[in-house]
DRENKOLLUM-832234 format. One record per residue (C-alpha): x, y, z; residue in one letter. Coordinates in steps of 0.25 Angstrom, whole numbers, plus 5000, padded with zeros to 4 digits. Layout:
XYZA;...
//
This chain:
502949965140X;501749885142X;500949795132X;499949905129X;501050015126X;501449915114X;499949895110X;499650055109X;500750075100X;500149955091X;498750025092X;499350135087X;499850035074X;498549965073X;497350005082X;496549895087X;495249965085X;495649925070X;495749795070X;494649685064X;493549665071X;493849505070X;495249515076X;495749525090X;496849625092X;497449685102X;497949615117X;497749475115X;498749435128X;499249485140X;499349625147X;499249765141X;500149815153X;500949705153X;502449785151X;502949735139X;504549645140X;504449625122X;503549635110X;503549525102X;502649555088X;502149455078X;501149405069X;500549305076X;500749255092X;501049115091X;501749015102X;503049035097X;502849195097X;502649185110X;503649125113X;504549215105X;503949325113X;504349255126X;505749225121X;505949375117X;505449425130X;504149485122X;502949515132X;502149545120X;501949495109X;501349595096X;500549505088X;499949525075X;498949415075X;497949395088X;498449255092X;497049255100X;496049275090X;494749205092X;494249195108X;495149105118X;494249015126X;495248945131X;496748955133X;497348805135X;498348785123X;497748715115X;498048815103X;499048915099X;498249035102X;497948975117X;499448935118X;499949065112X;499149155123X;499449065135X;501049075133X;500749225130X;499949235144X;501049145151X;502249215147X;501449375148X;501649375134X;500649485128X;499949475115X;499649585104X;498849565092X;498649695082X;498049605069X;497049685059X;497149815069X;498649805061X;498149765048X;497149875048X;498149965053X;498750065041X;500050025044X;499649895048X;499949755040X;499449795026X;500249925026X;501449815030X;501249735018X;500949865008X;502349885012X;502949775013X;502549764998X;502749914995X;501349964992X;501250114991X;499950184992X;499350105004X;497850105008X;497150035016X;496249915010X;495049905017X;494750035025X;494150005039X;493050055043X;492350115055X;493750165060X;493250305061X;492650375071X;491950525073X;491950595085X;491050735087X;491050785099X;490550945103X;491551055110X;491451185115X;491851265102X;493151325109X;493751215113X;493451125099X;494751155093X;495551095107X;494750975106X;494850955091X;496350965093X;496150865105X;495350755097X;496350765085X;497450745095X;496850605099X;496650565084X;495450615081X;495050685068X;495850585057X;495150535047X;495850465035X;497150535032X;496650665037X;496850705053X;495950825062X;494750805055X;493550855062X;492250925060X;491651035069X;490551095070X;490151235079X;488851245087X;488251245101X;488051145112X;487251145124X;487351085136X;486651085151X;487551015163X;486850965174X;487250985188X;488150885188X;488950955176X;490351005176X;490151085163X;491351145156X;490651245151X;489451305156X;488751265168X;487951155173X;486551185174X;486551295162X;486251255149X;487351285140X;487851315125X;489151305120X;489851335106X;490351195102X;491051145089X;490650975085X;491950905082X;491950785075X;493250705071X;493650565068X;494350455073X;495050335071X;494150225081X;495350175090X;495550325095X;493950335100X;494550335115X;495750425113X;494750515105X;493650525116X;494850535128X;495250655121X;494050715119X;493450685134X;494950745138X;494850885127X;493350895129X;492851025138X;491550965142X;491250895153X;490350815144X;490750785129X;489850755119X;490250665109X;489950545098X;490750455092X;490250385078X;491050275068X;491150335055X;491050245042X;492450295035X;493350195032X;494750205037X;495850225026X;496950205037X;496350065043X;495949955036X;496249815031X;497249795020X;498049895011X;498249944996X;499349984990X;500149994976X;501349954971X;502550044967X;502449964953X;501549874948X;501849714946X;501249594939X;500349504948X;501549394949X;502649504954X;501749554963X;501549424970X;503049394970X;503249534976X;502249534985X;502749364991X;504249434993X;503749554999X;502849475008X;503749355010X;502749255008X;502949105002X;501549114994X;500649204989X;499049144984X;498449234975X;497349264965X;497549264949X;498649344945X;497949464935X;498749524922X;498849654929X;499849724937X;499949734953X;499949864959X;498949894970X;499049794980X;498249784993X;498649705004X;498049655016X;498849555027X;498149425033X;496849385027X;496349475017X;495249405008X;494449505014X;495149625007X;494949554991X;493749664988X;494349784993X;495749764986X;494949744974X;494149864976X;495449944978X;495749864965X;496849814972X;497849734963X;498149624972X;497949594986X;498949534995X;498349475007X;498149325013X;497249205017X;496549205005X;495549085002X;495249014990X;494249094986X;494649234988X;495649214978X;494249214967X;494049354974X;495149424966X;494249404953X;495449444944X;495449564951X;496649564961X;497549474964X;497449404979X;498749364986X;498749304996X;500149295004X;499849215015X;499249275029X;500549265039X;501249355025X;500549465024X;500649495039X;502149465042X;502749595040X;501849645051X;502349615064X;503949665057X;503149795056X;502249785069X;503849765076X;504249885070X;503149965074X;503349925089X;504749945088X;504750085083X;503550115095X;504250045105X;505950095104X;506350035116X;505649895118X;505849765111X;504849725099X;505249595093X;504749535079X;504349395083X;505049305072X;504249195073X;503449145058X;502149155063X;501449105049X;500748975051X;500548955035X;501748875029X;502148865014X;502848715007X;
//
């Protein structure tokens, strides 16, 4: 097994096309065909991960946070991001980041904490968008239904909970090959008309390549015609945050104290309490003052989330209630979940939980 057979099965979890535009994802150190010795997954690369990973024999390390974040202009030691990434390059240590392509992810981190607080009825936040794509290409009107079936096959033709969606329409092309044609139908030199059907399907963005190898491959012209356009629907299945509700409603207070057991945290910061009960609860991991408008608009109950400021707490207007249970918290459960995903891919190779506490906020 090399590194990039351990990253396909994490773009099939989480696909980077997905992930923020801010962020940086993906192969942050080392070799996609180095073979792989260990994996070792955290939330965060730190020194002593690294060394953890060298102790465990772990040639790659699976990172939630991107330990390079911001450019590198120089790599002396100086900080622990350059410290961290020359140990990794001196010990052939690879470096693996997935970050918002998992939160955005529908079984990514707020899917985790939805059920790690037992939240039914899960929906996604805030939709993304732009994560659609249409594809309409012509085909001789006999060999429509073969390529359909091809282009479905790739994963083509989902949209939204439904799956071989497409729309055709019958009519005639025309065409006239030069001499340096190879037509597949007709001759060069002749001008001529064929029955054709226009298929149109969607896709999700990160299989545009898989999408337009099969249609090249499946395609009986020599020659195919085709477009590509982005369409405007938002994607209920990737997106930022979750909804859900709770089996049975609580007060305000008992929410909290269940919600800082189930998420083992030491403090939770939050907005006025309100003299109503708590049932729909959305969620959102890491910093989340961002997602205040649209749990209110879902009329969201409360909103677990963290690295609020002063002043996002005036946002919940006696609206919602804001908790804030501390950034590191909200994402712990991630990489126990991100282990047993591996594992269950990868049967015969060793995936180890890194147990090193990689929170860097500490509570008197």
């Amino acid at each position: 097994m090399i590194v990039q057979d351990v990253i396909n099965h994490l773009h099939d979890l989480a696909p980077l096309a997905y992930a923020e535009d801010f962020d940086n994802v993906g192969l942050l150190v080392g070799n996609k065909d180095q073979p792989v010795s260990g994996i070792l997954v955290t939330l965060d690369t730190l020194e002593t991960v690294v060394d953890e990973a060298i102790n465990n024999k772990c040639n790659l390390i699976v990172s939630f946070h991107p330990i390079i974040f911001k450019g590198l202009k120089k790599l002396t030691g100086k900080t622990y991001v350059e410290r961290v990434v020359i140990k990794a390059i001196q010990n052939n240590i690879a470096i693996f980041s997935i970050h918002t392509a998992l939160d955005n992810a529908i079984e990514g981190v707020n899917s985790i904490i939805c059920d790690q607080l037992g939240l039914k009825n899960k929906q996604i936040l805030i939709p993304q968008s732009s994560t659609i794509k249409k594809l309409q290409t012509y085909v001789p009107k006999t060999n429509a239904a073969e390529l359909r079936a091809e282009l479905f096959n790739a994963g083509a033709g989902s949209l939204g909970n439904y799956e071989s969606c497409s729309f055709n329409i019958d009519g005639e092309g025309t065409y006239l090959g030069n001499e340096n044609s190879n037509p597949a139908i007709g001759k060069k030199g002749e001008l001529h008309t064929e029955n054709e059907t226009a298929i149109s399907v969607t896709f999700k963005k990160h299989l545009e390549s898989k999408i337009l190898k099969t249609l090249f491959e499946a395609h009986p012209y020599e020659e195919v015609a085709y477009e590509i356009t982005t369409l405007e629907n938002t994607n209920q299945h990737i997106g930022m945050g979750m909804i859900g509700e709770l089996k049975e409603s609580m007060s305000a207070t008992d929410c909290l104290n269940f919600i800082k057991d189930k998420m083992n945290t030491e403090c939770i910061r939050h907005s006025n309490l309100l003299n109503k009960p708590i049932k729909h609860i959305a969620v959102l991991g890491g910093s989340g003052s961002f997602a205040i408008q649209a749990a209110k608009a879902l009329n969201a109950d409360l909103l677990v989330t963290a690295d609020l400021k002063y002043h996002d707490f005036f946002s919940a207007e006696n609206e919602i209630v804001l908790a804030d249970i501390g950034h590191y918290e909200s994402e712990q459960f991630t990489k126990s979940f991100l282990v047993d995903y591996l594992s269950k891919k990868i049967t015969n190779f060793a995936v180890i939980l890194s147990k090193t506490n990689t929170n860097p906020v500490k509570y008197l």
